[in-house]
N, C-alpha and C positions, 0 to 999 in steps of 0.2 A: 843408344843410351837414351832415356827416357827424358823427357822435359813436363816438368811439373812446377807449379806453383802461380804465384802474381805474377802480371807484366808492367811494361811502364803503362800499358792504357787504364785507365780503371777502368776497374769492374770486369778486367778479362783473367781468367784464370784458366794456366793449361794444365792439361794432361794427357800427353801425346807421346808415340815414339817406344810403346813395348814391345813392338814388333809381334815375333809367333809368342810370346810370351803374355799378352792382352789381356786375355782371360783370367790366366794364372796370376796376373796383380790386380787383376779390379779392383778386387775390394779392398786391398788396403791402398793402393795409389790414390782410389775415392776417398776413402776417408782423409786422409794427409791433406788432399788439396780442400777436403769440407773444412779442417782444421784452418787451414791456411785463410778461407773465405769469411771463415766465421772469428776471425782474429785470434784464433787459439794459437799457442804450441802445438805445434805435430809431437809427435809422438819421435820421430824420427828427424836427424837434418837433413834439408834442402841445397845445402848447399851443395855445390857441382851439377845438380840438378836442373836450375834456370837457364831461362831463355838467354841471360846475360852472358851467359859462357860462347854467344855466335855473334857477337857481334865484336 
């Protein structure tokens, strides 16, 4: 399952973890996490999606 968005570090932002599916999310996992960098609303929620769910 993919891990996208802020971490506790600033300034780190992921998007890791689509496995053979990579390609086929680029572009919108790219845009969600631009969203996220650039203080917007995504388009879609994050949540379940964070880093926060491994610790």
């Amino acid at each position: 399952m993919p891990v996208m968005g802020a971490t506790p570090l600033s300034g780190l932002f992921l998007n890791t973890g689509h496995g053979t599916l990579g390609w086929t999310m680029a572009c919108g996992a790219g845009r969600v996490v631009a969203d996220v960098i650039l203080g917007q609303t995504p388009e879609i929620a994050l949540d379940g999606f964070g880093s926060e769910r491994f610790r």
